[in-house]
Backbone bond lengths (Angstrom), bond angles and torsions (degrees), N, CA, C in turn:
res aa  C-N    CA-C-N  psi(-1)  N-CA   C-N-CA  omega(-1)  CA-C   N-CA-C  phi
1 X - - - 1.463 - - 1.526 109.24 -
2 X 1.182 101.91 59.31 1.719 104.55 -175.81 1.837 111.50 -73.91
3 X 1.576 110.14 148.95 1.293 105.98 169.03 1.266 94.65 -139.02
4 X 1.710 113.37 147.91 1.848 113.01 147.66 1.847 95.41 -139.19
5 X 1.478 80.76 159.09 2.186 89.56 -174.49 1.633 82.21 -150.65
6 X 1.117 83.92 163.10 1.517 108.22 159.49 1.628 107.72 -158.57
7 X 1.895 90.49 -165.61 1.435 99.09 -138.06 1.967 91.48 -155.49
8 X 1.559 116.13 124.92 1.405 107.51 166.65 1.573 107.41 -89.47
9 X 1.276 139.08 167.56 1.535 142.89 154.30 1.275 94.01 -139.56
10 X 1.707 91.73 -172.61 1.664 100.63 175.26 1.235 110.47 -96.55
11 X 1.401 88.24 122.59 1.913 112.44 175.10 1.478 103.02 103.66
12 X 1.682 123.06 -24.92 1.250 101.48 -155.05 2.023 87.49 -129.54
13 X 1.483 83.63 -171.06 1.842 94.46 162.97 1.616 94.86 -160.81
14 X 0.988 92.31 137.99 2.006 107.81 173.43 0.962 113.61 -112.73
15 X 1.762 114.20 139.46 1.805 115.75 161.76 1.064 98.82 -125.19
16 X 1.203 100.47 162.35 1.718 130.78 179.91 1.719 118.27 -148.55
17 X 1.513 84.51 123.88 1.554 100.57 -177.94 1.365 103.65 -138.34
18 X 1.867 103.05 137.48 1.031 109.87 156.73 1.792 139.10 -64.97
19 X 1.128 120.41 160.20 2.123 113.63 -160.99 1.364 106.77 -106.36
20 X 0.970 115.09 14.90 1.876 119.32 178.27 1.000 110.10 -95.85
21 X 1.829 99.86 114.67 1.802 113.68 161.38 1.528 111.35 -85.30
22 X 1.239 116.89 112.12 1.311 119.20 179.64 1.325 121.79 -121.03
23 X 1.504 139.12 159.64 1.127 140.15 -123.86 1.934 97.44 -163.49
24 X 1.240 153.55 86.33 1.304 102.13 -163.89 1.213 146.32 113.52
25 X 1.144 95.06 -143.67 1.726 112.13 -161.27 1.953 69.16 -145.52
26 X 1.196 129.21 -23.08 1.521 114.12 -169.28 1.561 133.98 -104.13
27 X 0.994 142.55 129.14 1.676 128.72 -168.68 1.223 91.29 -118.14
28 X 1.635 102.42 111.42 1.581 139.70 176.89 1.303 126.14 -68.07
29 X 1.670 96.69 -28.82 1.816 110.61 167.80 1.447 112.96 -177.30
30 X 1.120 125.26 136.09 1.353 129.37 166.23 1.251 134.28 -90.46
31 X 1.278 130.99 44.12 0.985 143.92 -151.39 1.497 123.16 -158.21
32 X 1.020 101.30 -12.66 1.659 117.66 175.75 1.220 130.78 -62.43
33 X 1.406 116.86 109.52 1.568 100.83 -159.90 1.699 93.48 -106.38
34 X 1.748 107.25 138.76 1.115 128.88 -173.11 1.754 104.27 -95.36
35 X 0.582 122.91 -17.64 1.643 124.78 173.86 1.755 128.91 -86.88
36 X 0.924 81.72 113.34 1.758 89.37 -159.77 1.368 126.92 -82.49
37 X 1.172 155.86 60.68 1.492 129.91 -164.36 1.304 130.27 -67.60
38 X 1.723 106.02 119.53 1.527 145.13 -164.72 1.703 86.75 -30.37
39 X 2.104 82.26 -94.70 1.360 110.43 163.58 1.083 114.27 -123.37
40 X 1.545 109.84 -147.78 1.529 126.11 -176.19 2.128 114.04 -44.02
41 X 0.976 96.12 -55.51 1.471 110.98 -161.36 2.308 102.64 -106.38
42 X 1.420 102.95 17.39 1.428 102.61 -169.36 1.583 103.52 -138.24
43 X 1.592 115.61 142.65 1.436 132.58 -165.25 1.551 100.44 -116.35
44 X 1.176 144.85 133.16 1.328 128.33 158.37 1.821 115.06 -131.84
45 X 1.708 111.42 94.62 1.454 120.81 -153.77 1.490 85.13 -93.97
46 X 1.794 128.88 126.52 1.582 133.69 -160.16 1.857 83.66 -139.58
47 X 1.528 100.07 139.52 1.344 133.23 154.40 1.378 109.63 -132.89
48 X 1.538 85.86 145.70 1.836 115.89 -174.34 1.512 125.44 148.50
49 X 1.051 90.09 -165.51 1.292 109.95 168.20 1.546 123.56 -41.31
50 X 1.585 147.78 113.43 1.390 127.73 -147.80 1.580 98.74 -87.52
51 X 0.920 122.29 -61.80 1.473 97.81 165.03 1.671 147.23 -50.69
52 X 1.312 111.16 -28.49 1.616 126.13 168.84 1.797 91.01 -68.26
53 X 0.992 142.70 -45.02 1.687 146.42 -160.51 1.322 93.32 -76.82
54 X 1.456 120.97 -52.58 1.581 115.25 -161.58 1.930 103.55 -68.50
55 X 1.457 93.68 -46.81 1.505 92.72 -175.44 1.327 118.37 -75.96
56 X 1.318 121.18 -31.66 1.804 110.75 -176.22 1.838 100.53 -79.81
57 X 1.331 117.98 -27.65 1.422 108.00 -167.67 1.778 96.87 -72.75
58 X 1.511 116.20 -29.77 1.440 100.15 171.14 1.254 141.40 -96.59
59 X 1.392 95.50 -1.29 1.832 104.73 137.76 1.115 139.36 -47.10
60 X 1.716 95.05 -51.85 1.536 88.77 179.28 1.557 119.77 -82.09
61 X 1.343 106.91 -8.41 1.176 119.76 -153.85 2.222 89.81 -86.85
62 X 0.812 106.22 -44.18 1.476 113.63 163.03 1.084 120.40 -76.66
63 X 1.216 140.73 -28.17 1.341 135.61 171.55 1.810 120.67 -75.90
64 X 1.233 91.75 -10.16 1.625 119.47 -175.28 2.079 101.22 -77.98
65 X 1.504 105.68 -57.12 0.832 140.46 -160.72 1.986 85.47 -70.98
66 X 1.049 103.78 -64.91 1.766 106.41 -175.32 2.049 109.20 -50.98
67 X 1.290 124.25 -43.19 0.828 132.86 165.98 1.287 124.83 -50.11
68 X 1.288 110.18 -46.07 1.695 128.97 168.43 1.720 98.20 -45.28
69 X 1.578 105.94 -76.33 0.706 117.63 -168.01 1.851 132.19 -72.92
70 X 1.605 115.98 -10.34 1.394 114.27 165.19 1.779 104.77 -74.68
71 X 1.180 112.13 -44.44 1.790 125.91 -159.25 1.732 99.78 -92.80
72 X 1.397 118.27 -22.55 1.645 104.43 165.37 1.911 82.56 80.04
73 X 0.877 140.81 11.91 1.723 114.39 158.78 2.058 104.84 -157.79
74 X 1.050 109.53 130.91 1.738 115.06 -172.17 0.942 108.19 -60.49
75 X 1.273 129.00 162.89 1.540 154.14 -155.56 1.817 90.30 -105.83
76 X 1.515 102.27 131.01 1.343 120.67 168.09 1.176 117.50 -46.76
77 X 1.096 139.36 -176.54 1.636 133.21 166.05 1.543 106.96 -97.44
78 X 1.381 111.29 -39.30 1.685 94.86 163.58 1.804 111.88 -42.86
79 X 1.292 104.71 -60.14 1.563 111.10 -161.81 1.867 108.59 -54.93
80 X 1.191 93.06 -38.19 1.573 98.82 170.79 1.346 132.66 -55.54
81 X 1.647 82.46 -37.52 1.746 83.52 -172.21 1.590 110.39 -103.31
82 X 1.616 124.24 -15.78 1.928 119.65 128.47 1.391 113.17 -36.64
83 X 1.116 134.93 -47.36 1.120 115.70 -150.26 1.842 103.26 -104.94
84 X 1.484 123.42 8.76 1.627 145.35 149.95 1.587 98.91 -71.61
85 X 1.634 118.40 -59.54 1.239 120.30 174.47 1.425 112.80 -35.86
86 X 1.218 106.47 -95.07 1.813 110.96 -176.59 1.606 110.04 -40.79
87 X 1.197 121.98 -61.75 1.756 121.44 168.79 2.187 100.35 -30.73
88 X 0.816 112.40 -43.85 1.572 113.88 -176.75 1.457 114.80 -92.92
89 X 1.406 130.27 -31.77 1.421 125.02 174.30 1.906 100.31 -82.29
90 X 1.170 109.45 -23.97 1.829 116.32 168.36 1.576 107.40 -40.78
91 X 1.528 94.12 -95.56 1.643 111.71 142.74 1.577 127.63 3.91
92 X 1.238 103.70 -65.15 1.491 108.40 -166.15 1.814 99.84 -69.63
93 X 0.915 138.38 -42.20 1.032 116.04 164.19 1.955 143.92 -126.48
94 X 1.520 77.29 54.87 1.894 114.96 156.89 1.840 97.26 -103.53
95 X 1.533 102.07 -92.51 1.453 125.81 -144.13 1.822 83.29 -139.62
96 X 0.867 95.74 102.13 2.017 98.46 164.83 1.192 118.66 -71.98
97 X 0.941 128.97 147.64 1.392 153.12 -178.33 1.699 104.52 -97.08
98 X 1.140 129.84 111.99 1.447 140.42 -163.79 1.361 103.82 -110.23
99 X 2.137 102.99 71.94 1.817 82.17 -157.26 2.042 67.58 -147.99
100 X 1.457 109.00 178.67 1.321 131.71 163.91 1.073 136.23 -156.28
101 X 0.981 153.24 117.47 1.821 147.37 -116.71 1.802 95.95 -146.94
102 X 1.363 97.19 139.05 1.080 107.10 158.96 1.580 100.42 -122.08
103 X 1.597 120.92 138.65 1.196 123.49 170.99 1.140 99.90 -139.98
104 X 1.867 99.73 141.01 1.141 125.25 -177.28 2.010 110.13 -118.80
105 X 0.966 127.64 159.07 1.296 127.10 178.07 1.780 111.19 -165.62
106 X 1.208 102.44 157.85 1.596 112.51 159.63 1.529 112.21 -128.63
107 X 1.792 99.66 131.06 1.536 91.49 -176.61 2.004 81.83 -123.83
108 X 1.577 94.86 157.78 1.696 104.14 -168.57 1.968 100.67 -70.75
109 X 1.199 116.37 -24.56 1.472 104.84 -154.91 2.125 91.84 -104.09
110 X 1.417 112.84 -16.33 2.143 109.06 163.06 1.032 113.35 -113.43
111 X 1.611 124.27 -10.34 1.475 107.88 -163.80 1.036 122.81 122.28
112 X 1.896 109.75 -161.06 1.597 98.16 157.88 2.107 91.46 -116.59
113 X 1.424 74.79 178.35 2.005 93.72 -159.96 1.253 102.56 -144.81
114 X 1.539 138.76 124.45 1.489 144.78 156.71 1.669 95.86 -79.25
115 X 1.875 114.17 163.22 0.830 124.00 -157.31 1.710 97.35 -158.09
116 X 1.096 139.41 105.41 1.644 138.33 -177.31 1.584 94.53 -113.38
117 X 2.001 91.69 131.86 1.425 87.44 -152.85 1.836 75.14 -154.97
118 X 2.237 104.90 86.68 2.225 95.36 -170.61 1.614 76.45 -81.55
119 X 1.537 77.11 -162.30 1.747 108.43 -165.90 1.431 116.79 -70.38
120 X 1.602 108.27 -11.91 1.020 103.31 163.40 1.594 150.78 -139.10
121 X 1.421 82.15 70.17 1.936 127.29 -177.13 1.260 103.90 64.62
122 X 0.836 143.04 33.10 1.790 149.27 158.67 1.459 102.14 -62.00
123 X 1.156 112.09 122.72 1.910 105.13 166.73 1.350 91.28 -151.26
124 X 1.410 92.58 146.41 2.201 122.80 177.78 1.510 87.95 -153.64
125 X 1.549 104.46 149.48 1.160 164.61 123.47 1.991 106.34 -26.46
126 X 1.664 115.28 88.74 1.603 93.31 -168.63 1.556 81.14 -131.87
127 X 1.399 109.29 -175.75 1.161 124.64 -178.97 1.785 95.61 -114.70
128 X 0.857 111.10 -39.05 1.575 107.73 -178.39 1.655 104.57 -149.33
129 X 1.532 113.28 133.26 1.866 126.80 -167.84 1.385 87.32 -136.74
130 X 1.604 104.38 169.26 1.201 112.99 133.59 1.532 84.56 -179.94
131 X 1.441 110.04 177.07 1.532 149.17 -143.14 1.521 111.97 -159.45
132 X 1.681 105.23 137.68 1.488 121.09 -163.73 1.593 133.92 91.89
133 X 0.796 129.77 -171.69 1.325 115.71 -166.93 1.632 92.58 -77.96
134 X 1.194 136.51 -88.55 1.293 123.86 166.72 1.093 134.69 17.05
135 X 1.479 104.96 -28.16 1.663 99.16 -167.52 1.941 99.54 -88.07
136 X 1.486 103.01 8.54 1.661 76.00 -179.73 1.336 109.87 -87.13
137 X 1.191 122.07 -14.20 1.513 145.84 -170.83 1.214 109.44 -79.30
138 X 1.567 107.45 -53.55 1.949 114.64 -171.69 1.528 98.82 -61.51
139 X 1.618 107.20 -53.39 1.546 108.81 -169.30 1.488 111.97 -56.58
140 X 1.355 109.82 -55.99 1.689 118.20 175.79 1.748 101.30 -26.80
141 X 1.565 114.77 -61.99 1.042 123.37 -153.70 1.775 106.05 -78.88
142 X 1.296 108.68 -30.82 1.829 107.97 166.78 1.474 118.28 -63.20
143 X 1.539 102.25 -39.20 1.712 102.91 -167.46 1.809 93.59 -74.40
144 X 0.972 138.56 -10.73 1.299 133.71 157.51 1.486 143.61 -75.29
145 X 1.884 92.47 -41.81 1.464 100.83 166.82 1.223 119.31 -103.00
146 X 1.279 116.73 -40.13 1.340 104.25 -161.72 1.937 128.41 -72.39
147 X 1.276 120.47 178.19 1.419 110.04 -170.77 1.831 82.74 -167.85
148 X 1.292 98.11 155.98 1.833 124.76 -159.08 1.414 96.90 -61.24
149 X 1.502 112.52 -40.89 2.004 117.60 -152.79 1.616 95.50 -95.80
150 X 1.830 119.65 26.37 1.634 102.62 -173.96 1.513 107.30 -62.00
151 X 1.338 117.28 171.49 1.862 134.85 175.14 1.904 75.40 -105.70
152 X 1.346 86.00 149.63 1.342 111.06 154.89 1.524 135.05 -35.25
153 X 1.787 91.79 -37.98 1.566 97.62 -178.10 1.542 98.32 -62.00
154 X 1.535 86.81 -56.49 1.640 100.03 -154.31 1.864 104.60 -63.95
155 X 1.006 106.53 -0.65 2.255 99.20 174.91 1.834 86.79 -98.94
156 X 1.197 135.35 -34.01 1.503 131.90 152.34 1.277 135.41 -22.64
157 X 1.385 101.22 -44.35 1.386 107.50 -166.53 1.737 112.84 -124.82
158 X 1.988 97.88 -5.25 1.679 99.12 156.59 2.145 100.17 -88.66
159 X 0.815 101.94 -3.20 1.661 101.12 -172.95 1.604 94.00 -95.49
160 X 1.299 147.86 -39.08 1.107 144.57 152.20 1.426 107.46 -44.44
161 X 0.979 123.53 -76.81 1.785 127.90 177.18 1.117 104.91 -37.24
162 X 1.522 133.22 -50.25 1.953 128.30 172.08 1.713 101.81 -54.92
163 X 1.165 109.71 -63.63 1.217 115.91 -178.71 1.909 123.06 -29.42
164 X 1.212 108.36 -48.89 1.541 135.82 -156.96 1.810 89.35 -89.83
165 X 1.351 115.39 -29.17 1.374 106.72 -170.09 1.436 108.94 -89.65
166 X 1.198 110.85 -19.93 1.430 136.63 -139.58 2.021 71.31 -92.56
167 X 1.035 106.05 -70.29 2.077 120.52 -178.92 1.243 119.01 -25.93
168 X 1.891 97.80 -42.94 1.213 124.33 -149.23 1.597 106.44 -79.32
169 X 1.795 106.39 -62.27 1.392 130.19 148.98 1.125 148.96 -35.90
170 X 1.499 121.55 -44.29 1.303 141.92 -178.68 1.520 116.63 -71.46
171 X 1.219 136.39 115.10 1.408 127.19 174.63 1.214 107.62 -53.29
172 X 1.525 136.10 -60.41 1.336 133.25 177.62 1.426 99.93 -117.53
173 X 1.428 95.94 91.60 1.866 116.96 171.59 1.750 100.54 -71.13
174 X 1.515 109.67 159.65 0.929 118.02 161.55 1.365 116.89 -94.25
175 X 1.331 109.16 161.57 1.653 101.27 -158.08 1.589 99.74 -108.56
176 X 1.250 122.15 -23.08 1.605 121.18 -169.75 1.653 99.27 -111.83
177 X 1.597 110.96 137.71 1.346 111.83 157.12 1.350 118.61 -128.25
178 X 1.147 123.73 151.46 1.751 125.14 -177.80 1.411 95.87 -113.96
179 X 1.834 122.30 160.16 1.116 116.82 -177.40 1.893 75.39 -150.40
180 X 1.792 91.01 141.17 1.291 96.00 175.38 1.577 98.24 -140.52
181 X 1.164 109.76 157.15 1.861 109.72 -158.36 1.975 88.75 -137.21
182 X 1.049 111.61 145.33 1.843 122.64 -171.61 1.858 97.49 -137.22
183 X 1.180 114.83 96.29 1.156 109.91 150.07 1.516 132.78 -122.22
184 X 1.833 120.87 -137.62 1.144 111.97 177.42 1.631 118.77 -59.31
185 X 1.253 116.27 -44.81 1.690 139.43 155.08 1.979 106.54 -30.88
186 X 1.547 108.30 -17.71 1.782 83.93 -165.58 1.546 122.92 103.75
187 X 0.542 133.07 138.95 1.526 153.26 -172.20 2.163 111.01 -78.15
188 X 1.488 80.95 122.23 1.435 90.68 -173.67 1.411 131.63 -168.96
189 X 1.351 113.25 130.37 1.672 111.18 -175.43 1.624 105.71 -43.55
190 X 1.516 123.11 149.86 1.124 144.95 -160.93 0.945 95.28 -115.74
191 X 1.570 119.72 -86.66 0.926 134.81 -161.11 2.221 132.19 -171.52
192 X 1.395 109.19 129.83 1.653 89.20 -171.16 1.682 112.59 -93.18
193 X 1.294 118.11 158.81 1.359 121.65 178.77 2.143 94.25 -96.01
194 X 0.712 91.76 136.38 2.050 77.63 -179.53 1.869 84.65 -153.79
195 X 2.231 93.13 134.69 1.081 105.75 164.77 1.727 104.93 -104.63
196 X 1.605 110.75 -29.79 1.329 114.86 176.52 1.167 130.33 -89.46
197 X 1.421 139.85 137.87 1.383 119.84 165.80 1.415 117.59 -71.54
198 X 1.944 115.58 173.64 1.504 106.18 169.14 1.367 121.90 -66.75
């Protein structure tokens, strides 16, 4: 029962993913964090398939890194998250990739920018996504609270409120959430919500 959403504010963009590797009928670990950082200034929060997630997010996540590094300057978050697109409409008809990305980024000359990007090469430009069962709950709960000019606290404590509904709702909720926030400062774990230990 995996979920990740995010969220734009001013200055920043947040994701949130739940930490359960599950299998099943079995949860293999709770602790797994699904959100990746690109680079410096980039978030990449993936549902799916646990192997299609592990391997395409570190594709891109290296292929990101190679670009940096042939051309000497990083790929925008638009360009990043085109270039997840085509890597996934490629894909889609070889061997699909059974994965869905939320990407978040800050670039110095737009800002920061969310990016919804399912398994099968669809990408927009959103202010607030998310993916998994969760997301009927997170979204329910954004199209209510949220608004463009949030503070940090306040995308905190509507991402707690998704979170809590998400617990509340879910027959088999996930029990751990991570929240990672990317702004002018760079990209960085925030903070986790945890009902389980490791």
């Amino acid at each position: 029962m995996e979920c990740v959403f995010g969220m734009v504010g001013k200055g920043f963009a947040l994701v949130v993913a739940d930490s359960s590797a599950v299998n099943s009928i079995l949860v293999h670990k709770s602790n797994e964090d699904k959100i990746m950082v690109l680079d410096s200034h980039k978030l990449m929060g993936a549902s799916g398939e646990a192997g299609d997630r592990a391997q395409f997010t570190e594709y891109v996540q290296k292929n990101v890194a190679l670009y940096q590094y042939r051309n000497g300057i990083p790929l925008t978050t638009k360009a990043a998250a085109n270039f997840m697109r085509g890597e996934l409409a490629t894909a889609l008809r070889k061997n699909p990739y059974m994965v869905n990305i939320v990407l978040a980024g800050y670039d110095k000359e737009t800002g920061p920018s969310l990016y919804f990007i399912d398994y099968i090469a669809t990408l927009h430009k959103v202010d607030k996504a998310a993916f998994g069962y969760g997301s009927y709950f997170a979204l329910s709960m954004m199209d209510r609270h949220y608004h463009p000019n949030m503070t940090v606290d306040e995308a905190v404590k509507l991402a707690d409120q998704c979170i809590e509904e998400i617990r509340s709702r879910l027959v088999v909720a996930p029990q751990n959430f991570v929240i990672k926030i990317v702004d002018e400062d760079g990209a960085r774990e925030h903070l986790w919500r945890r009902t389980t230990k490791d």
